[in-house]
N, C-alpha and C positions, 0 to 999 in steps of 0.2 A: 962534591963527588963528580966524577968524570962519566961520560956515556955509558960504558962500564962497568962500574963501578955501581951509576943507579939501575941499567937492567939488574945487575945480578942480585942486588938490595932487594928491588921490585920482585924479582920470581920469585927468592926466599920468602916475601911476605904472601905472593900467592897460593904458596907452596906451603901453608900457617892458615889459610883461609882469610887475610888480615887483607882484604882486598880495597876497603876505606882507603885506607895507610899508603896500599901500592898505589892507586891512583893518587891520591895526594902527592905522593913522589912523584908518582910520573907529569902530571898536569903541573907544577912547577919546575920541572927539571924544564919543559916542553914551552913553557911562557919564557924562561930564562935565555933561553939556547935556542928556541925558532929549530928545535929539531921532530920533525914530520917525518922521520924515517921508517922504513919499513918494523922493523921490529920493536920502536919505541910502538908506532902508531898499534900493532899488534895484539902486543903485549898491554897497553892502555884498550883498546877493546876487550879485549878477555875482563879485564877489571869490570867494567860498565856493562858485561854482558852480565857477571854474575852480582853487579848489583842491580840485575832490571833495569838500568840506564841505558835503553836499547835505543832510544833517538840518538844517544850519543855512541853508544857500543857503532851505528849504523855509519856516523861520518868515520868512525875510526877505522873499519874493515871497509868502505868503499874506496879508499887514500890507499889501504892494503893493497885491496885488488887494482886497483888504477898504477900502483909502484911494479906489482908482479899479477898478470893476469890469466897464471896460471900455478896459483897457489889454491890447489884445491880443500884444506884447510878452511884455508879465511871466505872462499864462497861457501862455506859449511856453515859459516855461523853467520854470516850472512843471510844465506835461508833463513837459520832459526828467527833470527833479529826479525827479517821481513813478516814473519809469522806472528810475529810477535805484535808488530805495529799493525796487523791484518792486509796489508800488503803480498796477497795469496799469489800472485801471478807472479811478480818478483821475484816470491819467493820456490813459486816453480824453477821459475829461470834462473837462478841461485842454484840449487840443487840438480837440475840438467847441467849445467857449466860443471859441476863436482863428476858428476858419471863421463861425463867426456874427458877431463882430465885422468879421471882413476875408477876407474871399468868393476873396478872390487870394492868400491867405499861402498861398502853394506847399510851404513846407516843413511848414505843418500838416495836409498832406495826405497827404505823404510821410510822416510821422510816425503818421499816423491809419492809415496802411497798414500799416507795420510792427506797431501796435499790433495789429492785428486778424491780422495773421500770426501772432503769440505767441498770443493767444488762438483760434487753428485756425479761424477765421472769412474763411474765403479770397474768397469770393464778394463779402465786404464792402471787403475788402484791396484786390481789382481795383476795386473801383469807385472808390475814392478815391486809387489810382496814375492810372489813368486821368484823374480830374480833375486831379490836378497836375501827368500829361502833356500836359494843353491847355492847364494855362496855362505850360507851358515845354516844349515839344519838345527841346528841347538841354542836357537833364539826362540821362547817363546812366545814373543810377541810380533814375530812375522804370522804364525797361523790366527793370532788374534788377530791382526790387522786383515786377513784372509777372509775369516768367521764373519768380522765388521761386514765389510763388500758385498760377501755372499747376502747377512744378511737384510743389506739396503734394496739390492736387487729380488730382495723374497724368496731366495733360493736357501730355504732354511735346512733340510737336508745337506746338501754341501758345506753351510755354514756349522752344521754339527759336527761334521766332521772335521771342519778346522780347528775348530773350537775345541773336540777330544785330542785332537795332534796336539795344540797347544797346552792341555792338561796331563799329555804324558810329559810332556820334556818340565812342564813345570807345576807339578800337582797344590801347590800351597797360594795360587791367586788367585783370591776372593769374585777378582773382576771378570774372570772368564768364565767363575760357573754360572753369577748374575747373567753375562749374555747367551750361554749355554740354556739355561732355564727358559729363557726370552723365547728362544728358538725354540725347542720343545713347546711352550704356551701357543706358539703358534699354528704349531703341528697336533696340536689337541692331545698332546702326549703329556697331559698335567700331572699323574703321578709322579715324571721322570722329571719334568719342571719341578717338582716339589724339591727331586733328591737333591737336584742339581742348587736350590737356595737354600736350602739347608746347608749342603755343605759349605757353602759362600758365606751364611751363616755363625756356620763352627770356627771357620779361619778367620771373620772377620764381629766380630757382637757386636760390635758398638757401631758398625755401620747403617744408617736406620733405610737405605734404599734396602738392603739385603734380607731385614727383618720387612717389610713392605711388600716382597717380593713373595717370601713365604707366604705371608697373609695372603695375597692373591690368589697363590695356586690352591690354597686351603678354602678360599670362598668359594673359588670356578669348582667348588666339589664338595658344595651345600655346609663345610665344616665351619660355621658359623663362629660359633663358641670358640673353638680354636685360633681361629685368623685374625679374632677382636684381639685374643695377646697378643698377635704378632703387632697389628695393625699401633696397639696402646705403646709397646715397647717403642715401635720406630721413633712413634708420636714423643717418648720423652728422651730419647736419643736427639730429634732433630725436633722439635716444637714451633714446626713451621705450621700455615696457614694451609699446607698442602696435605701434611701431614693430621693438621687438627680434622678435617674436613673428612680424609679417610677415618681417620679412629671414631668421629660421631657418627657417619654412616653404618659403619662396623658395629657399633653397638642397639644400633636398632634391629638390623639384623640377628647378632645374640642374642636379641630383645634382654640386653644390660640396662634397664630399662632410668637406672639412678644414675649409671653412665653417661647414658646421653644426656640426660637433664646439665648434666656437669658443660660436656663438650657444646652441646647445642647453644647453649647459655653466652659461651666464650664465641661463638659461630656469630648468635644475633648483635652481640656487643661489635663487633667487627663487619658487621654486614647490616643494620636494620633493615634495609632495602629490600633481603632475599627474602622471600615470602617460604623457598621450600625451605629455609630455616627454621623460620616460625611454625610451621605447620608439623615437623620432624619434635621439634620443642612442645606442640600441646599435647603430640602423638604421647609422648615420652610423661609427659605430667597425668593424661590419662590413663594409662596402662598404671601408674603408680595410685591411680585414687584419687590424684589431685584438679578433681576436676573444676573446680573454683579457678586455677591458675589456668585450664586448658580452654575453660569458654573466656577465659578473658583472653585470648590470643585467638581463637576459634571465629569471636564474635565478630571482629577486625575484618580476616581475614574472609569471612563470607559477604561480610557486608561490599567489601572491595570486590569479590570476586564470584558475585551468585550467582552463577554457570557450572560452579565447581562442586559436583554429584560428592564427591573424598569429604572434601570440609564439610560440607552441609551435614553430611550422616555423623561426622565424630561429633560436629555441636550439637545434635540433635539426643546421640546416644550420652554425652556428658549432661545434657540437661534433663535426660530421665535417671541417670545415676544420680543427679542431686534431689530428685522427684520434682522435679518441675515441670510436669508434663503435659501443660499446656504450650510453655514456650516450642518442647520438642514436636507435639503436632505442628506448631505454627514454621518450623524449620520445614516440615517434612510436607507442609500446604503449599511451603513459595518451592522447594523441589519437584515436586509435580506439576505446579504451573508452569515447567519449561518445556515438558513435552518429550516424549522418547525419553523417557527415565527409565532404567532399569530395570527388570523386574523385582529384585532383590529390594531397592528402596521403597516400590508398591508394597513388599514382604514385610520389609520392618513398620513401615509405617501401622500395615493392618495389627501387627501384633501390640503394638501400642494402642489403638484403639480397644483392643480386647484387653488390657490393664487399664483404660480408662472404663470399663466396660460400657463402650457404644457399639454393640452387635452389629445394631447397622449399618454401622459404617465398615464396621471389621468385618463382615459379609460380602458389601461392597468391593474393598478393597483386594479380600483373597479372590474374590471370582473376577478380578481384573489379574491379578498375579498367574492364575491358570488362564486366563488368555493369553497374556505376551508367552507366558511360558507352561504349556500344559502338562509337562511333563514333571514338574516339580513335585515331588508326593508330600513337601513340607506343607505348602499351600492346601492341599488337598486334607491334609489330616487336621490344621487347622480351622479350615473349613469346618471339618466333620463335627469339631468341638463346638465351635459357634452354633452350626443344627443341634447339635443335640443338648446344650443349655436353654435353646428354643423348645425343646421336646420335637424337633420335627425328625424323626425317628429314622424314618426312609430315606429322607435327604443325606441324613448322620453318616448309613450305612452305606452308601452310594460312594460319599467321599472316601471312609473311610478305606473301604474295599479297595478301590483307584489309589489311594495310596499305598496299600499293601502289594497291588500287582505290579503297579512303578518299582517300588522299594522292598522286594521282599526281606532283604536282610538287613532292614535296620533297624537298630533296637530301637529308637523311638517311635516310630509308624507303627512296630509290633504292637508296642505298649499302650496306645492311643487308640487301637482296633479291641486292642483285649479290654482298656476300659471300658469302651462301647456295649463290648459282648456283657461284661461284667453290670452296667447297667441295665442291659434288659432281660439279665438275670437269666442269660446263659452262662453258666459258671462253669461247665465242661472246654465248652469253646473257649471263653476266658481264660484257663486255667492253662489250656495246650497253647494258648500264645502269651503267658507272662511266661509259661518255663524256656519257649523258642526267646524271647528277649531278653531272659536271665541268662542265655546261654551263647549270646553274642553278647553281651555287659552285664557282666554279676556283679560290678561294681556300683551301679546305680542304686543309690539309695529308694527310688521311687518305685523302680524296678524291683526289689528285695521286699518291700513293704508289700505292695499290691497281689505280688505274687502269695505271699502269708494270707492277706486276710482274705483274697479269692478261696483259702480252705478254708474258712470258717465259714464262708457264705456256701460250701460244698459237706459241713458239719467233719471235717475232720479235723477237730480240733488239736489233736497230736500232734498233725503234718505241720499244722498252723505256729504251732508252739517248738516244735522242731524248726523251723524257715525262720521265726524270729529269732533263736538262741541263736542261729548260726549268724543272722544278721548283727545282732548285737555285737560279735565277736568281729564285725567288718567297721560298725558303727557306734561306739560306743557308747558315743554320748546323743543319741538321737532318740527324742523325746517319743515319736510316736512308734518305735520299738521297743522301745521302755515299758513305755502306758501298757502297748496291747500283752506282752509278758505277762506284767503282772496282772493284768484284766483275768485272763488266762486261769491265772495260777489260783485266782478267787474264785473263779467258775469252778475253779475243779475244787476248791475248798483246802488247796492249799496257801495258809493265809500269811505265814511267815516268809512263805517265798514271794508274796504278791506283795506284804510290805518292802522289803525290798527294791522291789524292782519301780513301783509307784512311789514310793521316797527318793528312786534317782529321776523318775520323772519329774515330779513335783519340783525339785530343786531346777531345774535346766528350763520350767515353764509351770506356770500357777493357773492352768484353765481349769473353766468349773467340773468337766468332765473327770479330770484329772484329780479335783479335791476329794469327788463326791465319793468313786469306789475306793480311794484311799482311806478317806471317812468311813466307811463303813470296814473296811479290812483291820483299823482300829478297833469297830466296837466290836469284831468277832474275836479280836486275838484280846479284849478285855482292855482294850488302853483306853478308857472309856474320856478321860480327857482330853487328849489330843481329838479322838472322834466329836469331843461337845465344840473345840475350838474349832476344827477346819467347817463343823456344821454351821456356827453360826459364821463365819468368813462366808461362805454360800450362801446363806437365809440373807447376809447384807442386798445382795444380786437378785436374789432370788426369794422376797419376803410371801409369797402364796403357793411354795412347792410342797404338794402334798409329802412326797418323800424325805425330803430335807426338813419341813415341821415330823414326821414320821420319827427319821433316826434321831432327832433332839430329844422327842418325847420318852423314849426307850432307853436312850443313854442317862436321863433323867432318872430316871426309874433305878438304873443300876448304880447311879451317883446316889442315891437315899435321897435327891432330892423331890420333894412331894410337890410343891407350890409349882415349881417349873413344870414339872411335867404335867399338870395337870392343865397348868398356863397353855402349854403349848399344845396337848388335845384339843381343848377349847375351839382353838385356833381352826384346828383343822374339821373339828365336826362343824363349826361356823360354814366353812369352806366347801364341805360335803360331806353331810350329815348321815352317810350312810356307809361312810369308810369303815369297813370292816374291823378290822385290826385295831383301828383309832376309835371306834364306838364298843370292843370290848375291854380295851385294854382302861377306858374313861369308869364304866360300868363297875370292872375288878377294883380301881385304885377308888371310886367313890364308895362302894361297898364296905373297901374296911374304913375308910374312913368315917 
């Protein structure tokens, strides 16, 4: 084929996108022929340009411009080429040689903006966006490149405003309402940052920056729970380490607490070194229970770093969840040898001591807790508990008061003052502060309880019997609501109801209290064998209880049988020879015998 012949070959194959092919023609027609002419050289750049062959696309358009030096085309793609090989100044000068030739090439304007954006020269940037916004209004990616500028410079304002120019002329581009949003985020306008990834969002799902973005504005506005979907989604759009790292973070905050075990997991595999991995990892195994897997990372980790007040308390509080509650004093002994601890970790430690029950110490340690911090009424009301298992009475009330005047409304300090009053058998006072802390938490089970039996130590048994049916109906399955029910209902010699209700006790907990007035609600409603079994299940525990040898002997009696009951008087006139009941009832059955 002739020069001719292969341009016109070649453009039809460009013109096909078969741009392989065209350069193959051309780079042989050009090894053949020693022909370097303008338009072969050209037209074989354009090939090389759009096969990213840009070191080559580069000799082909410099041979261009060196033939005709004022072919503002081929300095066109020249820029691009220079841009390409990161040759930014070149390719400035590329694209200045284009505006000087041709005063209207829009896109070397566009291009000159960009350039000058990479090179942080923003002021420059806007002025030649701006030129190839007047000569084309109806490009939406001039007010982008505007928006960009504005916002390198921090002139987020302005930049919204480019950025809305640029979403009227073209409402369907993902990427401008991500930077739109950007802007807003900066101007604490999160709502409007929210809309704005959203709708980048809607136009765009599968992009996982756009779903990321949501999540942000959704945490900068405490929506936790919500932002982990965002954040999860990005995560399996793009399952980068960037991405993994946001969605575990995200999920501790949800407190997705199985979630992060997952993510965190995949975080330490990829990182052992990071320690806040580890630590975010035992966080997450605790919160689930698993506290065997969390001191084993916990243990590590303080050992490495015992300065660290966070780790020390989690290994401390997983080693009293497993009860091991020496280990967790000994966490919370080498914590306080550092000095300037917290008051909060003097707090838990003291309350630990009071589940070991060492008063002493736990005495100690709250009236160290009211010194760094006097104002705490936690401190003070446990205090008050520690006096008054002492019996020291005055002290009790001292604390307790100071934590009532710190904290007047809160329902546990209420509850802790009313115990107090309820022990020394003011039951009036008692009673006016379990209803004040029934009535900031009526959902406290301890609360619901206390407040019941304060009427019965006030003889209004009604009230009492009234406050638990209602409790029951909160708690159902709660054993010392149950009991005192049906206790109630045998007091009152309603014995069908009190079965009942000590049957659902008895089922949910077998204490002896529990057997005994059931035992006896047996022998009054005549179920005289359940009353002989649950008596002797008691007499096991309990082989010298006058009452418990009492109901056997009786229930005996009503069973015909002779020998036992007589056995079991025996017993108890042995025991105390002048029990009334057991010295006539001995007397009647030897008689007719």
């Amino acid at each position: 084929m002739n020069r001719e012949e292969v341009l016109e070959k070649a453009n039809e194959l460009i013109s096909d996108k078969n741009f392989e092919e065209a350069k193959e023609l051309l780079d042989s027609y050009t090894k053949e022929n020693d022909d370097n002419t303008l338009d072969i050289q050209k037209t074989l750049g354009l090939c090389n340009v759009n096969l990213d062959k840009y070191s080559e696309a580069k000799e082909n358009f410099e041979k261009v411009v060196t033939l005709n030096d004022e072919d503002a085309t081929a300095w066109f793609y020249l820029g691009i080429i220079y841009e390409e090989l990161e040759k930014i100044e070149k390719a400035q000068k590329a694209y200045e040689k284009v505006i000087v030739l041709r005063k209207d090439y829009k896109e070397a304007y566009k291009n000159l903006a960009l350039v000058h954006l990479k090179l942080k020269n923003n002021d420059t940037a806007l002025e030649f966006a701006q030129k190839a916004f007047e000569l084309d209004s109806e490009d939406y990616q001039i007010p982008y490149i505007i928006g960009t500028a504005y916002t390198s410079k921090k002139e987020y304002e302005k930049a919204v405003e480019a950025f809305l120019e640029g979403i009227k002329i073209n409402p369907q581009h993902p990427l401008i309402y991500n930077n739109l949003g950007s802007c807003y985020l900066a101007l604490k306008r999160i709502k409007d940052a929210q809309s704005a990834f959203e709708k980048s969002v809607e136009l765009s799902p599968n992009n996982a920056t756009s779903q990321y973005n949501v999540a942000t504005s959704l945490q900068l506005q405490q929506n936790h729970e919500e932002a982990f979907e965002y954040f999860e989604k990005a995560f399996e759009l793009e399952p980068s380490e960037f991405y993994l790292s946001a969605v575990a973070l995200a999920s501790i905050n949800a407190q997705k607490w199985e979630k992060a075990i997952i993510y965190y997991q995949k975080l330490v595999i990829l990182h052992p070194e990071k320690q806040n991995f580890q630590y975010n990892l035992a966080t997450a195994y605790q919160e689930t229970g698993k506290y065997k897997e969390a001191i084993a990372i916990l243990s590590q980790l303080v050992s490495t770093n015992p300065k660290s007040i966070s780790m020390g308390q989690r290994l401390a509080e997983c080693y009293e969840k497993t009860n091991n509650l020496t280990a967790a004093q000994t966490v919370y002994t080498n914590m306080l040898k550092l000095g300037k601890v917290p008051a909060n970790i003097y707090y838990k430690y003291a309350l630990l001591c009071m589940k070991t029950n060492d008063k002493e110490k736990a005495e100690t340690i709250f009236k160290k807790v009211i010194q760094l911090d006097p104002q705490n009424p936690y401190a003070h009301k446990d205090l008050g508990v520690v006096y008054l298992s002492q019996r020291l009475f005055d002290y009790a009330q001292n604390e307790f008061e100071t934590a009532y005047k710190i904290a007047p409304q809160d329902a546990s300090v209420i509850f802790e003052y009313a115990n107090f009053n309820h022990a020394m058998n003011d039951f009036v006072k008692a009673q006016e502060l379990y209803e004040k802390a029934y009535s900031i938490d009526s959902n406290s089970v301890d609360i619901c309880i206390f407040r019941a039996l304060n009427y019965l130590r006030l003889n209004n048994i009604e009230k009492a019997l009234e406050l638990f049916l209602e409790a029951n109906k909160k708690f159902p399955s709660q054993h010392t609501i149950l009991f005192n029910i049906g206790l109630i209902y045998f007091q009152k010699k309603s014995y069908d109801a009190a079965k009942e209700f000590l049957s659902d006790a008895y089922s949910l907990y077998q204490d002896a209290e529990t057997m005994n007035v059931l035992a006896l609600t047996f022998y009054e409603i005549k179920e005289y064998e359940n009353a002989k079994n649950l008596a002797q299940k008691l007499l096991v525990e309990y082989p010298d209880n006058i009452n418990i040898l009492l109901l056997l002997a009786k229930t005996y009696i009503e069973l015909e049988d002779i020998e036992n009951t007589i056995k079991y008087l025996e017993k108890i006139l042995k025991i105390f020879p002048e029990q009334p009941e057991a010295k006539e009832l001995y007397e009647r059955i030897k008689g007719i015998n």
